[in-house]
N, C-alpha and C positions, 0 to 999 in steps of 0.2 A: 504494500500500500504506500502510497507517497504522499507529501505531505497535506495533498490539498482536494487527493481525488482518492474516489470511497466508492466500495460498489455497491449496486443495488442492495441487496442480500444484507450487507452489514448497516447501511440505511436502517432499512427495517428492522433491523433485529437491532438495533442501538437506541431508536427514535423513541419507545416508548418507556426501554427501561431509564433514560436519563433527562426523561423531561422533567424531575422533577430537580435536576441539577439549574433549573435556568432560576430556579429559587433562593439561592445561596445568601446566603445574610452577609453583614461584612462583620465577622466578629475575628476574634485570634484563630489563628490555626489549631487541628488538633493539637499538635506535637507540643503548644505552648496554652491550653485552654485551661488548666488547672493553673497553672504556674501567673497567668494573667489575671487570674481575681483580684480583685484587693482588699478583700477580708481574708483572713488568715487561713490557711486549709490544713485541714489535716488528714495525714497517712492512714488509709484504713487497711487496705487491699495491697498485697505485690503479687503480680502474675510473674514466672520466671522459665523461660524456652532452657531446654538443656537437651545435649546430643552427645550421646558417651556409645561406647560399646556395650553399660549398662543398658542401656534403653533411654530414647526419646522420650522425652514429656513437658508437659504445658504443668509445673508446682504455682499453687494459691499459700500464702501465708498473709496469716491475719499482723497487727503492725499494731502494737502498743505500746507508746513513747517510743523509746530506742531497741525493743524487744519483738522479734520477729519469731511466729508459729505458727509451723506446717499443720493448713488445713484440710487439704485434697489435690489430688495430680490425677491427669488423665498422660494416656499414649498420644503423641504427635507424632508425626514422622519430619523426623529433619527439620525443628523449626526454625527459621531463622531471624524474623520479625514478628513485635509483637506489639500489637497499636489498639488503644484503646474507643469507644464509640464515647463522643462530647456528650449524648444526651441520654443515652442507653446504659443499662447494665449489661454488656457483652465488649467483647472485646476483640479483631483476627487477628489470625496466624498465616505466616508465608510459611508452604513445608518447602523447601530446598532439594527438591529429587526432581529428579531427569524421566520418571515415568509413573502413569499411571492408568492401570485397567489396560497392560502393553500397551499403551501411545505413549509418544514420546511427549508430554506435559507435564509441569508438575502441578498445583492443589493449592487452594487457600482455604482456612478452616471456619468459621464464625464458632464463638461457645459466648454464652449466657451465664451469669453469677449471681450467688443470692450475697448482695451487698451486708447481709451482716453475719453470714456464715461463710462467705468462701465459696459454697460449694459449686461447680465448674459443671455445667452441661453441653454437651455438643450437639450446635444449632442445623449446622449447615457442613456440608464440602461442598466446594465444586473446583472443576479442572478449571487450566487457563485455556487460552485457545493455544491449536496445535502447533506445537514445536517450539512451545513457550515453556520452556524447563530450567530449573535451579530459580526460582521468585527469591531475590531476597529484601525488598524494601517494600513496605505499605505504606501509606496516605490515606485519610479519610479527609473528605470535603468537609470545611468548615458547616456547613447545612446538617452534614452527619448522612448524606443522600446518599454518595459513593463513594464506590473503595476504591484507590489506585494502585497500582501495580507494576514496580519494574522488575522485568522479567532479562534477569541476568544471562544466563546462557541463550534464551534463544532470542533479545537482539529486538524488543518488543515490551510493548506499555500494555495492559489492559486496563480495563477500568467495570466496575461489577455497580450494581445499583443494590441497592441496600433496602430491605423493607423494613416493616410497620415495627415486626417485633426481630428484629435486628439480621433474621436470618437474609442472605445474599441470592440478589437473581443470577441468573445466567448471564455471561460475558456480555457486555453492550455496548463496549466500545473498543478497540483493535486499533493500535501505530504500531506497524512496522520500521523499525530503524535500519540502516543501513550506513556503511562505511568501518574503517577501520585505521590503526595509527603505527607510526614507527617503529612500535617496541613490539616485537616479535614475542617476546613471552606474557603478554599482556592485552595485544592491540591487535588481533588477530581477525575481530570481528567489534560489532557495536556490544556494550556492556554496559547498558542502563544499571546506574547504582544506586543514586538516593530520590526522593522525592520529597517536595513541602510544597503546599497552598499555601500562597501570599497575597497581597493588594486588597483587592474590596470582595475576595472571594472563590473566583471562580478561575484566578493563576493558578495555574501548575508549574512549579520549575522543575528540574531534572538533570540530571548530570550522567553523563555517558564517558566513562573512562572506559573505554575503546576506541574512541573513534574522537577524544578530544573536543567533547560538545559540551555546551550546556543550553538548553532549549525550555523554553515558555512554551504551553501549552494551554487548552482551556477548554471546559467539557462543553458542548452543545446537542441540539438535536442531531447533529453527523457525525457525533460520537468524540473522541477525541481529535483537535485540531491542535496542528501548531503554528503558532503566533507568530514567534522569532526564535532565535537561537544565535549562542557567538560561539567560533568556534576558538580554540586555546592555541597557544601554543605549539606545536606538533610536540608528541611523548609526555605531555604535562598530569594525564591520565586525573582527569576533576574526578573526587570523588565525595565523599562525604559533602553537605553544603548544609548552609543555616542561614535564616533571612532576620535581618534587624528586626527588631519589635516596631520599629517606623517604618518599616518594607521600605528604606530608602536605600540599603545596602544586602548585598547578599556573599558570603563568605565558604571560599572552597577550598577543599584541601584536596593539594595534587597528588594521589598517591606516588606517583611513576616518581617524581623527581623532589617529593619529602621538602613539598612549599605548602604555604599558606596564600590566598588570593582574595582582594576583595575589589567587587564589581558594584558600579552607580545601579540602581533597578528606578525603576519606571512601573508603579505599578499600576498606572490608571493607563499607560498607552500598552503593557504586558511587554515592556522589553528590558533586557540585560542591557546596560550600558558599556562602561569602556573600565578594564581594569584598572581600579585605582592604585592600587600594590599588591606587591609578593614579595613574600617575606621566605626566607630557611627556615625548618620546624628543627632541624638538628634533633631526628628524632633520637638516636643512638641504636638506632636494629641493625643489621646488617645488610646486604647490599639485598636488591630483588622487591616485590612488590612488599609495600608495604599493608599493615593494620590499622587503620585509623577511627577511631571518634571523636565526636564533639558536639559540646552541650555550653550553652550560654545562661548565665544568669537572667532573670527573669526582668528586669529594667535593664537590658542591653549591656550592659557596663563591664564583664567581662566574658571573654572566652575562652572556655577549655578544651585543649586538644589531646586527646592520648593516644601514644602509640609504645607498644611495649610496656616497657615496666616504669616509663615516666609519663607524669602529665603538665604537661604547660600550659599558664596562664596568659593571659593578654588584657591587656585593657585599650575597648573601645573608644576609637570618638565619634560622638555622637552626629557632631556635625561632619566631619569630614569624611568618617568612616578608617582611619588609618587604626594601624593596632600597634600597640608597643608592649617589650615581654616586662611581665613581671617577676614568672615566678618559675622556675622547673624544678617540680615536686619530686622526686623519688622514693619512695615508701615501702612496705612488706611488701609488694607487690610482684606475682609473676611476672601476669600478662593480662593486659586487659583486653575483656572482648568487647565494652561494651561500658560507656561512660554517659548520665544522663543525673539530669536534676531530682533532688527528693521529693515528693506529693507536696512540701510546702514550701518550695522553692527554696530553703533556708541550707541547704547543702549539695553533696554528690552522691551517687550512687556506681560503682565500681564494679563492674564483675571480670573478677578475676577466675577465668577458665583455667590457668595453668597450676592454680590453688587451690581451686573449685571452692570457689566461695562469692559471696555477695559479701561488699564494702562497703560501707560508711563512709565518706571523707565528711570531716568539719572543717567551715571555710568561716575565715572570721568576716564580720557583716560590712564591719567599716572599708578593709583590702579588697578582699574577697580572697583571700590566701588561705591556702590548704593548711590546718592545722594538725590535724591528725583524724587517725584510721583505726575505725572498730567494725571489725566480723560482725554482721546481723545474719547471716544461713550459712551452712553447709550446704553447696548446690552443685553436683558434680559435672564438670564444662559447661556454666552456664552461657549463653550465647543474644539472651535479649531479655528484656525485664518493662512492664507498663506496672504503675501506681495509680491506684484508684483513690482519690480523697474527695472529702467532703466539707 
């Protein structure tokens, strides 16, 4: 499919499940909907992906004060994202496998939670479309209408429309990507990696380290369109990305070449502007495709990046958007798979797969500097973690 012509058949099969995307409110993105209150929230729920040769599974544990207990775990298969619904008690999952029912696709899951016990129901599956295999990033539309989708190995976005009681339609909207980038071991084909809703709603950004892209998107009746898109650097491989709480800047991290980037956004005309900077992350891993995440404090003010067994600070500016480092933490820490803010935006959350464990970081209020680290689970290779607050 290309970027502006759609066939018949996906027309129709897109049109009805996402007219309810022309609704979108402009409120925060999922990924910062809790963390944007401004009344105080608190940690009720941790949902926790893990993939061991024990076995896959989706673990709930209930959260009082700094004390975390394992309430109920279901089987996943391979999960690799896990994103919560703004307005729902349910939550999906990306599984990470290359087949399923012998086609070559892989699965995203919906499950359902009883908010004061944890316990975990399985709402929904459904496949991606074909030859859309290994999903590993979810998006929910700020509306809470759709689910996005980038589909890592096969090189393609879906987009699912979400019902009443949380369970997922059938695929209803389809971009195929194409292209690819210099680095042979990495850039072989398109590798859509992350996603976030920005602007007044119905942006979609995306970052494709394969192919050296980052592209604006926006759901309508013809399913998923794209806007714009800029393309990097050649080998810069954008991965991981996070948009200001003013959606006036948006921040990528290159995995291929272990920078940090930040671009002007436009989010009333849907475009990336011109990169402002790129900085060295000086992650300290060794040579070859880097691990990357990163999570922002909840009034913009800093950013944390982690890769390995260190996490770096930065602090924003607001108006210009530059970052300058503050802080490179180093701590008990293996490896991390997976770095994201607490339910009350007042710390970090850590999960360290190579110690199997969920972390704590305290960050003090006035810096935002990491102060120290406390074990809340034993969770063995955990791999993605959503907090439910209220």
């Amino acid at each position: 499919m290309t970027d502006s012509h759609y066939s018949r058949r996906l027309f129709l099969q897109g049109a009805a499940s996402l007219a309810l995307a022309e609704r979108l409110r402009t409120i925060a993105p999922t990924a910062q909907a809790f963390a944007k209150q401004k009344r105080p929230m608190e940690a009720r729920l941790a949902f926790v992906a893990s993939c061991s040769m024990r076995g896959d599974k989706i673990q709930a544990f209930s959260i009082a004060k700094d004390r975390w207990t394992h309430v109920d775990s279901v089987a996943s298969r391979a999960p690799s994202s896990v994103v919560l619904h703004p307005g729902k008690h349910c939550f999906y999952v990306a599984n990470e496998v290359d087949s399923f029912r012998d086609l070559p696709r892989g699965t995203i899951e919906a499950y359902g939670f009883d908010p004061a016990s944890g316990k975990l129901t399985l709402l929904d599956r459904k496949e991606l479309s074909l030859s859309g295999i290994n999903p590993r990033q979810l998006a929910i539309s700020p509306g809470g209408d759709s689910l996005a989708v980038a589909i890592h190995g096969g090189g393609a976005y879906n987009v699912f429309p979400i019902r009443a009681d949380g369970a997922l339609g059938d695929v209803g909207g389809i971009f195929k990507e194409i292209g690819s980038g210099p680095r042979s071991e990495a850039q072989t084909a398109a590798h859509p990696h992350t996603l976030w809703f920005a602007g007044d709603g119905d942006a979609l950004l995306a970052s494709d380290s394969g192919s050296d892209r980052i592209s604006v998107f926006h759901l309508s009746r013809a399913g998923l369109v794209r806007h714009s898109r800029v393309d990097t650097r050649p080998g810069l491989g954008p991965g991981s990305l996070i948009v200001h709480p003013g959606s006036r800047f948006v921040y990528v991290v290159n995995e291929l070449d272990d920078s940090l980037s930040c671009y002007r956004f436009d989010p009333t005309g849907q475009r990336l502007g011109e990169e402002l900077s790129w900085i060295r992350l000086e992650s300290g891993v060794g040579r070859g495709v880097k691990r990357y995440s990163m999570t922002m404090d909840e009034e913009g003010r800093f950013l944390y990046v982690s890769a390995g067994d260190a996490i770096s600070q930065w602090r924003l500016d607001s108006a210009s958007g530059t970052v300058s480092i503050l802080q490179r933490w180093r701590g008990d820490v293996g490896s991390a798979a997976a770095l994201t803010m607490t339910g009350d935006g007042q710390g970090l959350l850590l999960l360290d797969d190579a110690r199997d464990r969920v972390v704590q970081l305290e960050v003090k209020r006035s810096t935002g500097a990491i102060v120290r680290a406390k074990e809340m689970a034993r969770v063995v290779s955990p791999k993605a973690v959503a907090i439910y607050a209220c």
